[in-house]
N, C-alpha and C positions, 0 to 999 in steps of 0.2 A: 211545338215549342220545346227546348230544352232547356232544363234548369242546369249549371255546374253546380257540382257539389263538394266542398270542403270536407277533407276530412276533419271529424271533432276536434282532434289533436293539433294541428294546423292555422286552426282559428284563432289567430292574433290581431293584432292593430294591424298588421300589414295587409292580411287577407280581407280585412275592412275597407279596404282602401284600394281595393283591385273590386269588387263588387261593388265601388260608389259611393260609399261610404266617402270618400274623401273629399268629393265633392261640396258636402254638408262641413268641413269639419272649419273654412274659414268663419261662416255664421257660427258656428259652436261656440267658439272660440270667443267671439266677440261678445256673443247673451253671457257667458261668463265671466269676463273682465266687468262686462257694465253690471253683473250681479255682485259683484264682490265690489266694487266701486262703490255702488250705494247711491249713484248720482239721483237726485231728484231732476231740476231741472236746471241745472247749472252743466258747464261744457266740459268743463276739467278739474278731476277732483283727487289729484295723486297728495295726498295730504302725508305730512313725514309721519313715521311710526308714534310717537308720542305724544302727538294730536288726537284728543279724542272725545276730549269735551273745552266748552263754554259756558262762560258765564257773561250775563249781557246785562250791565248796571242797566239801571233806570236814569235817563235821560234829563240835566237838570235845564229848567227853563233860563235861556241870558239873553231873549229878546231884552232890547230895549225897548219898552211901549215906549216913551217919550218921541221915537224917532218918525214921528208920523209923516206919510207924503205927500201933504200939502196944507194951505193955511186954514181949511176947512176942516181937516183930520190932523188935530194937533196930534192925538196919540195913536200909534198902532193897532186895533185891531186885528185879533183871531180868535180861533176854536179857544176854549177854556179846557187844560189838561191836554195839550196839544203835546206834549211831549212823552206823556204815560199813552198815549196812542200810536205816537211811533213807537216806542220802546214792545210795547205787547205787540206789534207787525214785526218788529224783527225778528222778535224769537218766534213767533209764527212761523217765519220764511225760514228756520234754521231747523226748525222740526219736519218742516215741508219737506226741507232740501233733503233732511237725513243724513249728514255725512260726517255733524255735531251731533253731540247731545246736550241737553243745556242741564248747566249743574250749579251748585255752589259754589262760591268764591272759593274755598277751602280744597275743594274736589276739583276746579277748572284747570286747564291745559294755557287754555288764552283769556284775557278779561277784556269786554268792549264797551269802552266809555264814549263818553260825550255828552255834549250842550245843543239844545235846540236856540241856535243864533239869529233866526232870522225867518219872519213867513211876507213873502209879498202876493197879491194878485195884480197881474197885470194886464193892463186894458191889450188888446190885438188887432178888432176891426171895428171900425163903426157904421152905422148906419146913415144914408141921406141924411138925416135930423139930429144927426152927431152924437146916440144914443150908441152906445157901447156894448157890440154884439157878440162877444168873444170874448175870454178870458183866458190867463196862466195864470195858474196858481205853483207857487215855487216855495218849497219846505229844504231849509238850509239848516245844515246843522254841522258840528266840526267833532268827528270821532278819531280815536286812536285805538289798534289794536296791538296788547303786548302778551309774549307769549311769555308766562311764568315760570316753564320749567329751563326755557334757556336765558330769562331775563332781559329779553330784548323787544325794542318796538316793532313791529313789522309792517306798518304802515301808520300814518298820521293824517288828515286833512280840514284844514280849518274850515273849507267851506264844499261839503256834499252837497249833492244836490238832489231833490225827487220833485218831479213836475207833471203836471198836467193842463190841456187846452180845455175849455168848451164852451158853449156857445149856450146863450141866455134865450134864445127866442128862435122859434122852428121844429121842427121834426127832431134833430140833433139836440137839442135842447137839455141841460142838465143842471138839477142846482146846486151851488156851491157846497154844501155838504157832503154831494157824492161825488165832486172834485177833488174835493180836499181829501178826499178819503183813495179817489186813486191816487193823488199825487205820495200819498202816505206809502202806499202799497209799492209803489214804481223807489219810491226814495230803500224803504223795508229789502225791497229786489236786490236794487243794485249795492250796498250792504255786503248783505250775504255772497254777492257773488265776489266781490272784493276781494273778501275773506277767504272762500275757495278758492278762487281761479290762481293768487298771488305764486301756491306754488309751481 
C-alpha cells in the first residue's frame, strides 16, 4: 500500500479536501451552526442580535370559579396555585431550551405576561355503565409577548392552550394530578416554542 505525501508547505484547506477531508466537512458544518444556535429542543432558533434575555411575570389567576359546568358543580374546581405552576414550567422550558436566559424586568430583552383564564376536564369515553373512562384536561390561559428594546408586541393570544388525555381505569390508568401536571408541561412547551420559532 501507498501512502501520498504532502509536502509540509502545501498543506492547506485544499489539500484537506483532496485526502477526504471534504467529505466530513457538510456534517462539520452543521454540529457547528447547531452549536452556536444553542437549540435545545425547539426546531428554529435564528433569534435577532438583540434578543437575549427574558423575563417571565408570574401568571395572574382570572378563572371565573362561579362558571361551573353543571347544576351539580355550581363553582369551578382546580389545582390551588395553578397558575404559579405554570409560570415555574415556563421558565423551566426557557432554561431547558437555552436560547434565553431569564433576567429581571430591568435587564429583559422581551417580557411575557398573562392570565390563567380557564381549566376544564373533559369527559372522552365511557364505559357500559356510563362511568367515565377517559379524560382531557385543558389549561387555557391568554399571554402576550412584548419586545422592550423595540417597543413592540410580537404576539398576543387570548386563549393558549396545554392539554392532556388519560384514562381513569386500566393499565394506562393515571391520576388527575399527573394529568394536570402533563397538561402543564405540554401548555410550558408550546410557549416556549412560540416564542423561538416566531422568528
Amino acid at each position: 500500500m501507498r501512502f501520498k505525501i504532502y509536502p509540509r508547505t502545501n498543506f492547506n484547506f485544499l489539500s484537506m479536501l483532496k485526502i477526504g477531508v471534504g467529505a466530513y466537512l457538510p456534517l462539520l458544518i452543521i454540529s457547528l451552526l447547531i452549536s452556536f444556535c444553542g437549540c435545545g429542543y425547539t426546531t428554529h432558533c435564528l433569534l435577532p442580535p438583540h434578543i437575549k434575555r427574558i423575563n417571565v411575570e408570574n401568571l395572574k389567576n382570572a378563572i371565573d370559579i362561579t362558571g361551573g359546568t353543571s347544576e351539580r358543580e355550581a363553582y369551578k374546581t382546580y389545582r390551588p396555585r395553578l397558575e404559579l405552576d405554570v409560570t415555574k414550567a415556563v421558565i423551566d422550558k426557557f432554561i431547558f431550551d437555552g436560547n434565553l436566559k431569564i433576567s429581571r424586568a430591568e435587564d429583559a430583552d422581551l417580557i411575557l405576561t398573562g392570565e390563567l383564564v380557564d381549566f376544564k376536564r373533559e369527559p372522552l369515553r365511557y364505559d357500559e355503565a356510563d362511568n367515565i373512562e377517559q379524560y382531557r384536561i385543558i389549561i387555557l390561559v391568554s399571554m402576550k409577548l412584548k419586545d422592550i428594546k423595540e417597543n413592540k408586541i410580537l404576539w398576543q393570544f387570548d386563549r393558549f392552550a396545554g392539554s392532556y388525555e388519560y384514562y381513569t381505569t386500566g393499565s394506562q390508568a393515571k391520576t388527575e394530578a399527573t394529568a394536570i401536571n402533563e397538561a402543564i408541561d405540554d401548555l410550558a412547551r408550546r410557549i416556549v416554542e412560540q416564542t423561538i420559532e416566531i422568528w
